[in-house]
C-alpha positions, 0 to 999 in steps of 0.5 A, spaced: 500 500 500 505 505 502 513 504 501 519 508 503 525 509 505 531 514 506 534 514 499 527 515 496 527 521 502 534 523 501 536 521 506 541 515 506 544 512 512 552 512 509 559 511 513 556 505 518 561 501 521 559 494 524 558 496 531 554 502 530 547 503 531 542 508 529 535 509 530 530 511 525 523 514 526 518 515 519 512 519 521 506 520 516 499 520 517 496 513 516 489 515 514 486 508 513 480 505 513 477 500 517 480 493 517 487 488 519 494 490 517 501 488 517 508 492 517 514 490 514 521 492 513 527 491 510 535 493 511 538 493 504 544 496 501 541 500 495 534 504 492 530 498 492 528 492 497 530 486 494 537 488 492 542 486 497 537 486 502 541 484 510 534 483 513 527 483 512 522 482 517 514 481 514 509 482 519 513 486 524 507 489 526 500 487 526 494 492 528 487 492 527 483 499 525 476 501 528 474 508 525 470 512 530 470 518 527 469 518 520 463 517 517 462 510 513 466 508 507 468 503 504 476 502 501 483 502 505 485 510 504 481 515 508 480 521 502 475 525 505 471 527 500 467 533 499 459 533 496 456 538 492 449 537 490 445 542 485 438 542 484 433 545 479 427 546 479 422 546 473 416 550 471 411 547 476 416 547 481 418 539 481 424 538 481 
């Protein structure tokens, strides 16, 4: 559904020695629509997931969302929508 990492951001991890640590925290507004959903991440070496990839965890993180304050939808993206409706009336007065 949604993918990133630092290279795609522009922020690449370089300079790295075995040993070193370092912690990252990817901030986004998660607008989704009721229903189970899972979280994977990968440590790799270049632009893409599946090249020189170091780890790979699927499933790192399950979770379930209920929407309290959003209106009914059916989908997996909350878009919040804007409806406009006009109306005209004939000569008699019905629409």
């Amino acid at each position: 559904m949604f993918g990133t990492n630092t290279h795609h951001l522009g922020r690449p991890l370089e300079g790295l020695n075995p040993g070193d640590r370092a912690t990252l925290r990817f901030r986004f507004d998660a607008a989704l629509g009721p229903g189970s959903y899972s979280v994977a991440v990968a440590l790799h070496s270049t632009d893409t997931h599946v090249v020189n990839n170091f780890e790979w965890r699927d499933l790192a993180l399950v979770f379930n969302v209920v929407n309290m304050s959003q209106t009914n939808f059916l989908g997996s993206a909350w878009l919040p929508p804007d409806l406009v409706i006009e109306r005209a009336t004939g000569p008699s007065g019905t629409a």
